[in-house]
N, C-alpha and C positions, 0 to 999 in steps of 0.2 A: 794236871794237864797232859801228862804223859800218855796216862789213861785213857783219856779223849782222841788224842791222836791213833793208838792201837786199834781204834774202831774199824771195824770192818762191813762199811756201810750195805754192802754189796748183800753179803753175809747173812745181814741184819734185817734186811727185805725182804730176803727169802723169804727168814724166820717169821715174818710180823707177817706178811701176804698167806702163808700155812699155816699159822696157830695164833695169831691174833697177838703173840707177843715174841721176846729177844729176850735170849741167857745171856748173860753177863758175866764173862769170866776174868775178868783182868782187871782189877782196878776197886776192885768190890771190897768190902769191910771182911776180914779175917780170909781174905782170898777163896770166899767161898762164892759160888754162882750164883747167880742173882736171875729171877723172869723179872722182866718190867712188861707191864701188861701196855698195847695200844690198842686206845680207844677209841681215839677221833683221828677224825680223814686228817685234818692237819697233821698229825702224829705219823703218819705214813707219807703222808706229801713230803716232807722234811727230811723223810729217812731216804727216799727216792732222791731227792736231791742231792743229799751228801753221796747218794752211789755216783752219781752223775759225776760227782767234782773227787770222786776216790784218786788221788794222784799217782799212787805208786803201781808196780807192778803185783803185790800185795794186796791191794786194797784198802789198803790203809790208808787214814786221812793224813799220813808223813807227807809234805812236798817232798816230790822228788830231790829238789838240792839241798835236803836237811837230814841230818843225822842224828840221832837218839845222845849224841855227844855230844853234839853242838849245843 
């Protein structure tokens, strides 16, 4: 879950609107990067949205009143 949260949706738009997909650095099997290829308009539609709801000044999907501690 941790994972998930580090996302950096914003990031991740860029990436998918310029080369059709998103490296994946954090969270990946043996910490090594990962392309996830996007295919479908859905797949983008979704990535657009989680930029929209990015909460932090990061862009991270962390709510702001939560801590990686917590």
């Amino acid at each position: 879950m941790e994972e998930a949260f580090l996302l950096r949706p914003t990031q991740a738009l860029g990436q998918a609107l310029a080369r059709k997909q998103v490296r994946v650095g954090h969270g990946t099997k043996d910490g090594r990067p990962q392309k996830v290829s996007l295919d479908e308009v859905v797949q983008l539609e979704m990535l657009a949205r989680a930029a929209r709801l990015a909460a932090s000044a990061a862009g991270t999907m962390i709510p702001r009143s939560y801590t990686l501690a917590r």
